[in-house]
C-alpha positions as CSV (number, residue, x, y, z in Angstrom):
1,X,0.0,0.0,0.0
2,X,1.4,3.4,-1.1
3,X,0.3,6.5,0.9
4,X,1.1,10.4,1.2
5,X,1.4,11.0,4.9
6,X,1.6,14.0,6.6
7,X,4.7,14.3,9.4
8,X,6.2,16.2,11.8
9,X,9.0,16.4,14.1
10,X,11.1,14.3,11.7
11,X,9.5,11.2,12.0
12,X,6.8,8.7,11.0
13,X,6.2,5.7,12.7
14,X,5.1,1.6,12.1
15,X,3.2,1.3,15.7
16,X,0.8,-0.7,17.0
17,X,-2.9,-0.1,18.0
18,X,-2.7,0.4,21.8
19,X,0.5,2.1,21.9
20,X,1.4,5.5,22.5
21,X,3.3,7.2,20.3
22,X,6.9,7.6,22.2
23,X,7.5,10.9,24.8
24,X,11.2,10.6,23.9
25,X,11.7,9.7,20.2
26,X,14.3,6.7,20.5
27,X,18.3,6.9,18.5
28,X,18.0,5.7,15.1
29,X,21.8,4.1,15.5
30,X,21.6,3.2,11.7
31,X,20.4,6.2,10.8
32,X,17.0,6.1,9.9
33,X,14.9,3.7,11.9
34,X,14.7,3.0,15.5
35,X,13.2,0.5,17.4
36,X,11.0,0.4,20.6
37,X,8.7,-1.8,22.1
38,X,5.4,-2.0,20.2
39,X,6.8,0.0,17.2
40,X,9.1,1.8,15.2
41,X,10.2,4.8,14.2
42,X,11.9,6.3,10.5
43,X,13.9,9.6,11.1
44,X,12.6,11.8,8.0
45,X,15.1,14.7,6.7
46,X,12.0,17.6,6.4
47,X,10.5,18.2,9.9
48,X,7.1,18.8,8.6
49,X,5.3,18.2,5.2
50,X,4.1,14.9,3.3
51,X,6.2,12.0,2.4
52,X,5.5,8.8,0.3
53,X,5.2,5.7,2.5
54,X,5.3,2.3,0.5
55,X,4.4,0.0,3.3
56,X,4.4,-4.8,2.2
57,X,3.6,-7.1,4.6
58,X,5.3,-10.5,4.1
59,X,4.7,-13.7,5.9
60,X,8.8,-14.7,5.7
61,X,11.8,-12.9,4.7
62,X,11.2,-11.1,1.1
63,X,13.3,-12.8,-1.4
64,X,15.7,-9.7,-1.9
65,X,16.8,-6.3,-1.2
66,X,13.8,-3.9,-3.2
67,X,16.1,-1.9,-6.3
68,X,13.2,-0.1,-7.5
69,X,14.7,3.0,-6.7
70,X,18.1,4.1,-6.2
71,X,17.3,4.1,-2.3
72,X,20.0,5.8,-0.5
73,X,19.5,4.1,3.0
74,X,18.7,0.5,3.7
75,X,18.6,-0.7,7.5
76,X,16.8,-3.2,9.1
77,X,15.4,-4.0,12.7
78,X,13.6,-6.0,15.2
79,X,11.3,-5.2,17.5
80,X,8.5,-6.7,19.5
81,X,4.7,-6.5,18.9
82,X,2.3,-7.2,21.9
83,X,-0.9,-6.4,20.9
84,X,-0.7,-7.4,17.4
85,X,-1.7,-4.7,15.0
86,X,1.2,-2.8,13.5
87,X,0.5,0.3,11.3
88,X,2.0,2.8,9.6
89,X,0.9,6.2,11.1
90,X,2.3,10.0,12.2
91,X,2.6,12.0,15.5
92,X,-0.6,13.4,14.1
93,X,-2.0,11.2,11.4
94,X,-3.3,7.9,11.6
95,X,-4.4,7.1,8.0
96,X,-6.4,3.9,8.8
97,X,-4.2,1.3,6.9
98,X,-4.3,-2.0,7.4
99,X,-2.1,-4.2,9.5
100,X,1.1,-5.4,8.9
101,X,1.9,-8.2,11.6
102,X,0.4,-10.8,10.1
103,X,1.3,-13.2,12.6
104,X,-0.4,-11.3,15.1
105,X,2.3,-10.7,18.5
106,X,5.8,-11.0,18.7
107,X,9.1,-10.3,17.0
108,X,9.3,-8.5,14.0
109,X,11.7,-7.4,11.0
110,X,11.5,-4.2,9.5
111,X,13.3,-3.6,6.5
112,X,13.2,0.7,6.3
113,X,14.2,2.3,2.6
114,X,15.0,6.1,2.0
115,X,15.7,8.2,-0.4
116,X,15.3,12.3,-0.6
117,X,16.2,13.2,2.6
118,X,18.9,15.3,1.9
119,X,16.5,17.9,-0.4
120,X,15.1,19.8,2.3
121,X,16.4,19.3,5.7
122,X,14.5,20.7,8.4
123,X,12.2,22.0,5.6
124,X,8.1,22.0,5.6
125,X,7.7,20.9,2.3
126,X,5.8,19.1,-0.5
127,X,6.6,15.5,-1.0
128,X,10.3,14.7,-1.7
129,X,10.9,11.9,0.8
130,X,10.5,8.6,0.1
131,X,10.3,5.2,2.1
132,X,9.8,1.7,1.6
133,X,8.9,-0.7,4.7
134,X,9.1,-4.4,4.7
135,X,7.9,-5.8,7.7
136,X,7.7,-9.8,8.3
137,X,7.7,-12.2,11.4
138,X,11.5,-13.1,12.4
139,X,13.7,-14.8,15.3
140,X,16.1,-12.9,14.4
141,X,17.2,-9.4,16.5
142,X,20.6,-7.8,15.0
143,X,19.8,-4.3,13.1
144,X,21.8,-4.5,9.8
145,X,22.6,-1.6,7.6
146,X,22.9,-2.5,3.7
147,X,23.1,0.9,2.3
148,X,24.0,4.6,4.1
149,X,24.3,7.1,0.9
150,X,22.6,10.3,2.5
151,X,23.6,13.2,4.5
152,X,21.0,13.3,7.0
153,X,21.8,10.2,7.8
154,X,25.1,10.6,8.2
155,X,24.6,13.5,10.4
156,X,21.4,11.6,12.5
157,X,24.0,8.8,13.3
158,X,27.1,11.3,14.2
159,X,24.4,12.7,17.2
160,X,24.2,9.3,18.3
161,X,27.9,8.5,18.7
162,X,28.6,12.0,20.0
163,X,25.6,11.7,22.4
164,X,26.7,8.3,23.6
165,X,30.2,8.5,23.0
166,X,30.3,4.9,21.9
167,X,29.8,3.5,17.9
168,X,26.5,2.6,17.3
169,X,25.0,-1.7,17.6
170,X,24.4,-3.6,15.1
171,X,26.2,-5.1,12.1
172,X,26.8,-3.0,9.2
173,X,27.5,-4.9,5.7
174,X,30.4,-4.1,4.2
175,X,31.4,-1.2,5.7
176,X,30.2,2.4,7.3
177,X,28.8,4.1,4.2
178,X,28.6,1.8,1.2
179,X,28.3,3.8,-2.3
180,X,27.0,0.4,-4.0
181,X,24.9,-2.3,-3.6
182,X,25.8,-5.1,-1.4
């Protein structure tokens, strides 16, 4: 399902019906997308204004990494669902889409592409943002990053290692900031 939704603060979320959207908006330590119980968040580059959300539901791991655009972040995470309805909405927009934990609760993947944040940082703005979400059941907890290719990215995760004074977690593929596909 492809939407325009509305954001603000920098941030959309995938969270689920019967949760709160967060009082302190978690570290995205990849980048763009940040975990928390019951949800996620994606860090957008324009603080207010309408981005395009592309959000697939899968019932196992989707057969490969989505190269329909040149998407200039790629990161995945886990995170645990208890009530079992995770949705794509805003700090002030709930668009009414359907679920996508199809398994009901418990751990899932998120698999967050961006691309366009760098046009209008901070910015209220027309659509320029993109983001593709992947979202399936999994075992599996480490947050990977496949692709880091954007500014605001780059400057999201240097406030997390200045902030904590530590490197971020996770396992990154083949290197910090990869230029090409992996």
């Amino acid at each position: 399902m492809e939407i325009q939704l509305h954001v603000t603060y920098h941030a959309f979320g995938l969270i689920e019906d019967g949760v709160d959207w967060p009082i302190e908006v978690p570290f995205a330590r990849n980048g763009l997308i940040s975990p928390f119980l019951g949800g996620v968040l994606l860090h957008t580059g324009i603080h207010s204004g309408h981005v395009r959300v592309n959000a697939v539901s899968y019932s196992s791991v989707p057969p490969e990494i989505n190269r329909s655009l040149d998407w200039e972040t790629i990161a995945e995470v886990t995170t645990r669902i208890v009530f079992g309805r995770l949705r794509v909405r805003s700090y002030d927009e709930d668009p009414g889409l359907s679920a996508l934990s199809v398994a009901g609760p418990g751990l899932y993947r998120i698999r967050a592409y961006s691309i366009g944040r760098d046009v209008e940082v901070d910015g209220v703005n027309s659509t320029t943002e993109s983001y593709r979400v992947e979202v399936w059941p999994t075992a599996e907890e480490d947050s990977i990053v496949y692709r880091t290719n954007d500014d605001y990215g780059r400057q999201v995760l240097q406030f997390v290692i200045d902030d904590a004074g530590n490197e971020p977690s996770g396992k990154v593929v083949d290197g910090a900031a990869l230029d090409e596909w992996v």
